[in-house]
C-alpha positions in Angstrom: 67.2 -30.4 21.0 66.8 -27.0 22.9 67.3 -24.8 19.9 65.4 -27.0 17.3 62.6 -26.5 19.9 62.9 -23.0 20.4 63.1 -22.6 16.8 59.3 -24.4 16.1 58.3 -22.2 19.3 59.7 -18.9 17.0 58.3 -20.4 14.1 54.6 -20.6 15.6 54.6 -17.3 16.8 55.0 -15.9 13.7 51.5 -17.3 12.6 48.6 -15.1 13.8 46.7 -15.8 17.0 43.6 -16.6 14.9 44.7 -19.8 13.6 47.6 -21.0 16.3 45.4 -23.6 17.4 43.9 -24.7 13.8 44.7 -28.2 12.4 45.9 -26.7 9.3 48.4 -24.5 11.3 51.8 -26.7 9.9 50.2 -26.9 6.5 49.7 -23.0 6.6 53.2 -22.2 7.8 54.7 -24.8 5.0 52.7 -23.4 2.4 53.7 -19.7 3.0 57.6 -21.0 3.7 57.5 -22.7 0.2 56.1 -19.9 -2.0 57.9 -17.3 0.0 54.5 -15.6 1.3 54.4 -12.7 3.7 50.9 -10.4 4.9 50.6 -7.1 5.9 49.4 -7.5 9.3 46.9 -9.8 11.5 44.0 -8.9 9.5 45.5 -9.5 5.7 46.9 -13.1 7.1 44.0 -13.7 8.6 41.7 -13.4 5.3 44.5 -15.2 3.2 44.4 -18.1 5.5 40.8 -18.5 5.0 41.0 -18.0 1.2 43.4 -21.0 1.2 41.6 -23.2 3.3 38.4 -22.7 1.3 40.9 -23.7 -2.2 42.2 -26.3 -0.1 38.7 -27.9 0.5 37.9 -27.6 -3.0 41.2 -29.3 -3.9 40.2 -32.5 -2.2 36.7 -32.5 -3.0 37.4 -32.1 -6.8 40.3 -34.8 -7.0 38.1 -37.4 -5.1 35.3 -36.8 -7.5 38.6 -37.1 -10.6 39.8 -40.2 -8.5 36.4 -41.7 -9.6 36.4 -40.6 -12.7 33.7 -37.4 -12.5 36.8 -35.2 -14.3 39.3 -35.6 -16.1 42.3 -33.2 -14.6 43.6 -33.0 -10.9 44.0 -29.6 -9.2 46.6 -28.9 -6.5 47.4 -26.0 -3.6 50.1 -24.1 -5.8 51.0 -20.5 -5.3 47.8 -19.2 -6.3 46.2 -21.2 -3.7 45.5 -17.6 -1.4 43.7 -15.8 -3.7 40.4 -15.7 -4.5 39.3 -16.5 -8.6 38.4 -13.0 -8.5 41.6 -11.6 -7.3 43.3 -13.8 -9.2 41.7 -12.9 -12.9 42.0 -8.9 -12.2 46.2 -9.8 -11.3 46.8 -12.4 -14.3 44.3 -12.7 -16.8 44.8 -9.6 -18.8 42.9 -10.8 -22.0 41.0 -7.7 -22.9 37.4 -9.0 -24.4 36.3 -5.2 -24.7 38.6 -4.4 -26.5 38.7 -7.7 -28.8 35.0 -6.6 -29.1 35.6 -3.1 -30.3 39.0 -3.3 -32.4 39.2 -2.0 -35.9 39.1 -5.0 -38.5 42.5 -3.7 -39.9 46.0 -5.3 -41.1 44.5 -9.0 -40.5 43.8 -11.7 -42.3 42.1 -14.7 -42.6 43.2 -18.2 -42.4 41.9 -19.9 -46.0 41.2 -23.2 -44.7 42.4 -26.0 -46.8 39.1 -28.4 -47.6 41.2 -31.4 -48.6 43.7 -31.5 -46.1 43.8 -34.1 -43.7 45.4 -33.4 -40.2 47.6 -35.3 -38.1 46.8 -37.1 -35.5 49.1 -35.2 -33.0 51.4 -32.5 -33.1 53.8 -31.1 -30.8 56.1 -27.9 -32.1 58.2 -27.4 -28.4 59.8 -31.1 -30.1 61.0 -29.0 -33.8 62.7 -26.5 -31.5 59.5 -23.6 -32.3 59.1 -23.0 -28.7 60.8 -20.9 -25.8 60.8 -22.1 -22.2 58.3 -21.7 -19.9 58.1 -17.5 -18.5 56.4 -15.7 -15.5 54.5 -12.9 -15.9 54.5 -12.1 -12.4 51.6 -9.8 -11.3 51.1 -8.2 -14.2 48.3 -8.7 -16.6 50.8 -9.0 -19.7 49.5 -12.2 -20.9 48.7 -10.8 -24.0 52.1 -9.9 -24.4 53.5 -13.6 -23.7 51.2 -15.4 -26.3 52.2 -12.6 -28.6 56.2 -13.2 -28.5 55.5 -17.5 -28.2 53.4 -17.4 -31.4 55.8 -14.7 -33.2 59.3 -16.8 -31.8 57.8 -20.0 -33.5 57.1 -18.4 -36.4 60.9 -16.4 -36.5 62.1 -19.8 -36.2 60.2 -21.2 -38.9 61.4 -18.6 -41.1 65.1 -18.6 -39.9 65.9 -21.0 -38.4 66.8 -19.9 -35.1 64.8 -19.5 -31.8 65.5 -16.1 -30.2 63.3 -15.1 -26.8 61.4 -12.2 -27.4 60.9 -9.2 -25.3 57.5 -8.5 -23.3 58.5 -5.8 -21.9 59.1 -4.3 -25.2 55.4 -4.6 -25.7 54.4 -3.5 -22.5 56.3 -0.2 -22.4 55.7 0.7 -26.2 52.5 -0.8 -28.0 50.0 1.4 -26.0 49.4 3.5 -29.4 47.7 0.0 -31.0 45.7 0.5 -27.8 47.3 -2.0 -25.3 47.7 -1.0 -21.9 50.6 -2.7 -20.4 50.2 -4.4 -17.2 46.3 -3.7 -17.6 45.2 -5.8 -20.4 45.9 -6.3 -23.9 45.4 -8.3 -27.2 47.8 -10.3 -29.4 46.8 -8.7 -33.1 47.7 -5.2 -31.6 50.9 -6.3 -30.4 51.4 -7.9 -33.6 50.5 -4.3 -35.3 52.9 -2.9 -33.2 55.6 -5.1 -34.3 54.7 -4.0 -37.9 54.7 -0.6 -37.6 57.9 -0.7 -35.3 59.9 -2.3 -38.0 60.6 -5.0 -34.6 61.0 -6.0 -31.6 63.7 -6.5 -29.0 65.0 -9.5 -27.7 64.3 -10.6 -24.0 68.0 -10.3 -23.6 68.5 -6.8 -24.5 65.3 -5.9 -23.0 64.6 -8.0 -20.1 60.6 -8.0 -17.9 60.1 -6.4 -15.0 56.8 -7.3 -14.6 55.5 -3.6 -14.3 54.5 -0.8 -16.5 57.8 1.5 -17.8 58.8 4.1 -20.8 59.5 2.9 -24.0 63.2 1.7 -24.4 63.1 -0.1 -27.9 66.2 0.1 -30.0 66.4 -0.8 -33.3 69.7 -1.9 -32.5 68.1 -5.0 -30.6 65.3 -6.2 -33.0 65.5 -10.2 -32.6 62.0 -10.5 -35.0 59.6 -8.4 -37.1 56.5 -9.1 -38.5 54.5 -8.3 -42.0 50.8 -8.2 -40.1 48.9 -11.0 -38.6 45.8 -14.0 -39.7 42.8 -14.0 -37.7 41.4 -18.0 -37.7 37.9 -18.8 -37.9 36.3 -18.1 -34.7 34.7 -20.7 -33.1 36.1 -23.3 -35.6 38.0 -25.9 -33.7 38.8 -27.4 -37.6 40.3 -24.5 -38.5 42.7 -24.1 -35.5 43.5 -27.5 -35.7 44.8 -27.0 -39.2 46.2 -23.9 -38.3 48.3 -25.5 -35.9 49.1 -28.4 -38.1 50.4 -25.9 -40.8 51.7 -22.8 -39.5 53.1 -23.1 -35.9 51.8 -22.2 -32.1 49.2 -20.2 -32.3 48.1 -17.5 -29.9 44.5 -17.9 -28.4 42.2 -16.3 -25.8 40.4 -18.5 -23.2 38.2 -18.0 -20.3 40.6 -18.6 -17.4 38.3 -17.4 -14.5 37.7 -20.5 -12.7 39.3 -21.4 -9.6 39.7 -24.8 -11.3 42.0 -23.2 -13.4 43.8 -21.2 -11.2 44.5 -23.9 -9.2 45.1 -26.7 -12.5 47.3 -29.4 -11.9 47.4 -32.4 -14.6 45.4 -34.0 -16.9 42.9 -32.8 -19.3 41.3 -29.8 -18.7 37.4 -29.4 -19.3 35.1 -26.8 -17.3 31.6 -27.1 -17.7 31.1 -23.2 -16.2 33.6 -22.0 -18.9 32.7 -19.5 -21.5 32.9 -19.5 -25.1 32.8 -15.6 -25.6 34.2 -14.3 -22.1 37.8 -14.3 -22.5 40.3 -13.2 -20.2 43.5 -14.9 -20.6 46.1 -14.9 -23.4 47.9 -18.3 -24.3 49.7 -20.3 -26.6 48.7 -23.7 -28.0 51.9 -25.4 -29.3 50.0 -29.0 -30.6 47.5 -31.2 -30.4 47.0 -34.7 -29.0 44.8 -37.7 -27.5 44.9 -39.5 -24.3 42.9 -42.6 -23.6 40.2 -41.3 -26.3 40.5 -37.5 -25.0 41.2 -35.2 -27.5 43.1 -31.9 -26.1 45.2 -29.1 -27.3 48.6 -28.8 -25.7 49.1 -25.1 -24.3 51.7 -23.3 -22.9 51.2 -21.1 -20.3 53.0 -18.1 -18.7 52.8 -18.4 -14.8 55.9 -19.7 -14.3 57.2 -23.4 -14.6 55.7 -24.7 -11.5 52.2 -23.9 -12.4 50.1 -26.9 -13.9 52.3 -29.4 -16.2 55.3 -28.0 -15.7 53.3 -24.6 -17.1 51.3 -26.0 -19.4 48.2 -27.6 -19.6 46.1 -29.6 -21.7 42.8 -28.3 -22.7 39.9 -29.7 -23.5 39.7 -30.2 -27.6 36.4 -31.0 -30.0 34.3 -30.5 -27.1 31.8 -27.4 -28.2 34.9 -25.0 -28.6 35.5 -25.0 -24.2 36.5 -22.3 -22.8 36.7 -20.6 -25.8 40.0 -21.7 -27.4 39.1 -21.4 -30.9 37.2 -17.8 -30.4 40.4 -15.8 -31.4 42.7 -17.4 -32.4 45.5 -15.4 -34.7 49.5 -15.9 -35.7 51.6 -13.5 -36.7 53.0 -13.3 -40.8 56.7 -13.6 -41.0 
């Protein structure tokens, strides 16, 4: 009893003077034990603690509102929960609109929309063996590079047969003459140009992420997919991604990922009124399509690790005015 009580004593003292005699003290110390969190000095602690308890409030205020049916997904503290939505976006949404904006119209095509075809009422590829398991990106702003290798493995596989992991770090070190810039931002048709023009790229296992910016260590030797080029689908046109999902495979998109609502994302599906349909800062993958209790939502896969959201994915919003900008830009690469 005499150590387990010296041992809370220890435990307390490592928690700053500021917030020793806060309620939310044990929640604190549980939260920073769980997802391995340490803060350079009084003052950085200090400031995380009151990010966190500011998420924290905005956790149980949302989820009360969802509990009475005002929403319809549930948020939760998660790893994210001491960062700001403004830290957070300039750490993991690496989505560059600027460039998307400014990119020469080259190598890509158009998806030719099929008038006649009818769509499914729900698809999900992760069940025909198209999809990888769940990655981290750590903090690095390689989305771009993770819906990239998702959308190219599903297509690989569709061509093959066989479901290889694809390298990120491949494009991170190497596909900076397309104009990407590593852990600062990217876009999935340049990495798909890159793939072109490279004749390849590596597999994760031969060239595994390290979640930072390094030199180019591609080696033909290693290629585990190429590419011919890439289709662009219809911006804007949620009919046209929905066939293009239907048809082809997981499809890379952008979204506007900015909100704390979904930083913090924990189940159901996801709808943000504050979202935008042209500010885009987050790559992703949709893998399907599906309903729930009259909801209509896309099934994407994330890349923040498994424990983030639905087991790292989440389900957004679908046929609802094109939210958060899913079906902006929206491309797949050609196999």
């Amino acid at each position: 009893m005499k150590y387990l009580v010296l041992l809370f004593v220890a435990c307390l003292s490592l928690a700053s003077s500021f917030i020793i005699n806060d309620p939310l003290v044990h929640d604190w110390e549980s939260f920073k034990t769980t997802h391995g969190k340490n803060y350079d000095g009084e003052e950085e602690e200090k400031l995380r603690f009151g990010i966190w308890k500011s998420n924290l409030k905005f956790v149980e205020q949302h989820n009360a509102e969802a509990n009475q049916g005002k929403h319809t997904f549930w948020v939760a503290i998660n790893k994210f929960a001491d960062l700001t939505s403004a830290e957070f976006g300039k750490i993991y949404n690496g989505y560059r609109m600027d460039m998307h904006n400014n990119k020469p119209k080259v190598n890509g095509k158009v998806f030719e929309v099929d008038p006649n075809f009818t769509a499914p009422t729900a698809v999900d590829w992760r069940t025909q063996g198209y999809v990888t398991d769940i990655k981290d990106q750590g903090q690095c702003g390689s989305c771009w590079a993770f819906s990239t290798t998702g959308s190219l493995e599903g297509q690989h596989f569709k061509a093959s047969g066989k479901l290889v992991s694809l390298s990120e770090q491949n494009l991170v070190d190497c596909s900076t003459a397309q104009g990407n810039q590593g852990c600062n931002g990217g876009l999935m048709d340049q990495a798909f140009t890159y793939i072109k023009v490279n004749n390849g790229i590596d597999t994760e296992d031969s060239y595994p992420y390290t979640a930072q910016d390094g030199s180019c260590s591609f080696s033909a030797s290693n290629v585990g997919a190429t590419d011919s080029g890439f289709v662009d689908v219809k911006s804007k046109d949620e009919s046209a991604l929905q066939q293009a999902i239907a048809t082809v495979g997981p499809i890379s998109v952008a979204i506007d990922a900015s909100h704390t609502s979904f930083q913090l994302y924990s189940h159901g599906v996801y709808h943000e009124l504050l979202c935008s349909q042209t500010r885009l800062d987050h790559g992703v993958l949709a893998v399907g399509y599906d309903s729930d209790s009259g909801k209509d939502y896309y099934i994407v896969k994330n890349s923040w690790g498994p424990s983030w959201g639905n087991k790292g994915y989440i389900w957004m919003s679908r046929n609802k005015s094109n939210n958060c900008g899913i079906a902006t830009a929206a491309s797949y690469p050609t196999v």
